[in-house]
C-alpha positions as CSV (number, residue, x, y, z in Angstrom):
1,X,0.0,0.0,0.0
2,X,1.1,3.6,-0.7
3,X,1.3,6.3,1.9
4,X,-0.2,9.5,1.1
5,X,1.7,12.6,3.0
6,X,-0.7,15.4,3.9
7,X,0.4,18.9,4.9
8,X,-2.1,21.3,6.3
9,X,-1.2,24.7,5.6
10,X,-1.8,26.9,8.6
11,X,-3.0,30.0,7.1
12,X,-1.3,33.6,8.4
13,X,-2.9,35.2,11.1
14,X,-2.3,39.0,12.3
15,X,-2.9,41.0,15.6
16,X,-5.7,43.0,14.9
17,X,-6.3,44.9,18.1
18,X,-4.7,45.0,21.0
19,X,-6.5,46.0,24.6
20,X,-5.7,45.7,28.4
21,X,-7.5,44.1,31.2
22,X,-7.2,45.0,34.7
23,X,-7.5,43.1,38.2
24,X,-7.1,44.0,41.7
25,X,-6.3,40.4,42.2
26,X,-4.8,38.0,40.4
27,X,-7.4,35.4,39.1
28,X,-7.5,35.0,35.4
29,X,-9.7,37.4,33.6
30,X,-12.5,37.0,31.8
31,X,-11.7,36.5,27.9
32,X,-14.6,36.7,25.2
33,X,-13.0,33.7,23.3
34,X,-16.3,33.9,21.1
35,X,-15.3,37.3,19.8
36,X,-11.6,35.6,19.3
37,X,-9.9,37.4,21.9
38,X,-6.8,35.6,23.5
39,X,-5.1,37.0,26.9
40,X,-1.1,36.9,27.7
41,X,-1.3,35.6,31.4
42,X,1.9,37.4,32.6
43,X,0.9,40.4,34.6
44,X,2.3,44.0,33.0
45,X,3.1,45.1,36.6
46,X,5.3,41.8,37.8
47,X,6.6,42.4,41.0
48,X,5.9,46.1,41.2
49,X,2.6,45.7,43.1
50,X,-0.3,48.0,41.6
51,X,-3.2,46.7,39.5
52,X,-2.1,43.0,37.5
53,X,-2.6,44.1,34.3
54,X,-2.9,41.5,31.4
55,X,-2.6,41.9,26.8
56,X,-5.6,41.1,25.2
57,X,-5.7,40.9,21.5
58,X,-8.0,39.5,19.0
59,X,-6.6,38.2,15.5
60,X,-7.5,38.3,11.6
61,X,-6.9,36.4,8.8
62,X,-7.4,39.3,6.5
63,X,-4.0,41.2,6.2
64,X,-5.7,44.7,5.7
65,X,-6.8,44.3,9.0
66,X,-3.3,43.7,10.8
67,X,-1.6,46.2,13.1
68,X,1.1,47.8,11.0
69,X,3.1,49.0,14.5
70,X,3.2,48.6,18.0
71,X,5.0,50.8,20.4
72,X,5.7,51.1,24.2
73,X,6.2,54.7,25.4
74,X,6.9,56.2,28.8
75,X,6.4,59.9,30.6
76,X,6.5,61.6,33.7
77,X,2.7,61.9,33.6
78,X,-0.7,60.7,31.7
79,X,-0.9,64.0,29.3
80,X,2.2,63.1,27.4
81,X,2.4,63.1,23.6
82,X,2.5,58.9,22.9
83,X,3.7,58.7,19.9
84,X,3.9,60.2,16.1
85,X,0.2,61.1,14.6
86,X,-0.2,57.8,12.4
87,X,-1.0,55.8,15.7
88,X,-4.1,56.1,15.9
89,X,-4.5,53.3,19.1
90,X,-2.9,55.8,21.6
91,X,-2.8,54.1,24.6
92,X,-5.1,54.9,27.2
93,X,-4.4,51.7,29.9
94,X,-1.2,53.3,32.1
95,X,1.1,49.6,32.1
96,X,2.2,50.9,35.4
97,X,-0.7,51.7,37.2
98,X,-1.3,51.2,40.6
99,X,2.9,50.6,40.7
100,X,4.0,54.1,40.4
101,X,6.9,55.0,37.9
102,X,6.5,56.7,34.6
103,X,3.2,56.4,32.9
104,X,3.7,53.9,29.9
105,X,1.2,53.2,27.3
106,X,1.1,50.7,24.3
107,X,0.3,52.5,20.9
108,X,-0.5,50.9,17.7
109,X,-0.8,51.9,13.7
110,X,-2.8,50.0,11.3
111,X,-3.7,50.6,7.9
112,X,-5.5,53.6,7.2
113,X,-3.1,55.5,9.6
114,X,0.2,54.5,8.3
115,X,2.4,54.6,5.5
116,X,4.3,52.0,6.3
117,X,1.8,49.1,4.8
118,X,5.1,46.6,3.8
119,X,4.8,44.8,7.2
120,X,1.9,43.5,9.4
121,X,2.4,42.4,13.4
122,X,1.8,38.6,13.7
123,X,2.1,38.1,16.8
124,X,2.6,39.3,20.5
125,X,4.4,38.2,23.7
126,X,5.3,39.3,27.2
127,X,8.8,38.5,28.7
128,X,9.7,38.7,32.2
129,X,12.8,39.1,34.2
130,X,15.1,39.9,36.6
131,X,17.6,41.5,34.5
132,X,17.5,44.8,31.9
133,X,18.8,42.6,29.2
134,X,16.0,39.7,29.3
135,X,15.2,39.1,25.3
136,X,13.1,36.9,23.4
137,X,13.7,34.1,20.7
138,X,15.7,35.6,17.7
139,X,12.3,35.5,15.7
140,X,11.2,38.3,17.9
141,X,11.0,41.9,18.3
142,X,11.5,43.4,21.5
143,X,10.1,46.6,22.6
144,X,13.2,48.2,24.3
145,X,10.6,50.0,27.0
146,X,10.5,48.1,30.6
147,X,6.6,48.2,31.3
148,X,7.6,48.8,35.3
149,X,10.4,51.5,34.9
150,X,10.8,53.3,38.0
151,X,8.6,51.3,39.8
152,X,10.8,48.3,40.6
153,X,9.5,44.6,40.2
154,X,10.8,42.5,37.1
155,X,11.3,44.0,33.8
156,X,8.4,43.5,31.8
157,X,9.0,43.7,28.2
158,X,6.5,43.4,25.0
159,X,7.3,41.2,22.1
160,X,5.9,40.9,18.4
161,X,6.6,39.0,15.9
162,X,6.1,41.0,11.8
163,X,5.9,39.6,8.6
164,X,6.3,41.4,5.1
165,X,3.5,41.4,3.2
C-alpha cells in the first residue's frame, strides 16, 4: 500500500487589536474567546505591586486588518504626547498603574493610519525578568521600554513577531 503525505497549511494570522485588562487580584480574567480574543497571562506590573494588568488581543486572517506598528512609550505623567500622529491606538491603559513610575502606554498603527503598509504584526508576547537585558527568541521583536520602569519589580518587556507582506 502507498502512503499519502498530507500537509495542512496553517494560514497567516495577524494581531488585529490589542487591549488591556485590569484586576485587583490575580485570578485569570474573563476573555470573550467567542469574539476571538486571547489574553497573555503574565501580569504588566510583575513584581511592582499595583493593579495585575494582562494583553488582550484579537486576530485576523485578513492582512488589511493587521496592526502595521506597535509601540511602548513612557512619561512623567498621563498627558504626554504617545507617539507620532499615524497611531491612531494611543494608549489609554497606564502599564504601570497602581505601581507608580512613569506612565507607559502601548500605541498601535494599522492601515489607514500608516504609510508604512510593507509589514503587518503577527504576533505578540510578554517576557519577564530579573535582569534589563532579558530578550526573546531571535524570531522576535523586542520593545526596548520596561513596562515597570521606575517602579521596581521585574522588567516587563512586549514582544511581536512581523511579517512582510
Amino acid at each position: 500500500g502507498s502512503k499519502s503525505l498530507y500537509i495542512i497549511a496553517q494560514k497567516m494570522t495577524y494581531i488585529k487589536t490589542i487591549s488591556f485588562v485590569t484586576r485587583n487580584d490575580n485570578n485569570p480574567p474573563f476573555v470573550d474567546t467567542v469574539a476571538g480574543e486571547r489574553i497573555i497571562l503574565k501580569d504588566l506590573n510583575s513584581g511592582a505591586g499595583g493593579k495585575y494588568i494582562y494583553l488582550k488581543y484579537v486576530r485576523s486572517a485578513v492582512p488589511d486588518e493587521a496592526l502595521r506598528a506597535i509601540n511602548v512609550v513612557a512619561g512623567s505623567n498621563s498627558s504626554f504626547t504617545r507617539g507620532p500622529s499615524y497611531f491612531d491606538q494611543n494608549g489609554t491603559q497606564d502599564l504601570s498603574e497602581g505601581a507608580g513610575g512613569k506612565y507607559i502606554y502601548l500605541i498601535a498603527a494599522s492601515k489607514s493610519s500608516t504609510t508604512d503598509n510593507k509589514t503587518a504584526i503577527t504576533d505578540i508576547d510578554v517576557i519577564i525578568g530579573n535582569k534589563p537585558y532579558t530578550y526573546p527568541k531571535n524570531e522576535w521583536v523586542r520593545i526596548n521600554q520596561d513596562c515597570n520602569q521606575d517602579a521596581g519589580g521585574n522588567y516587563v518587556y512586549i514582544c511581536y513577531k512581523e511579517q512582510l507582506l
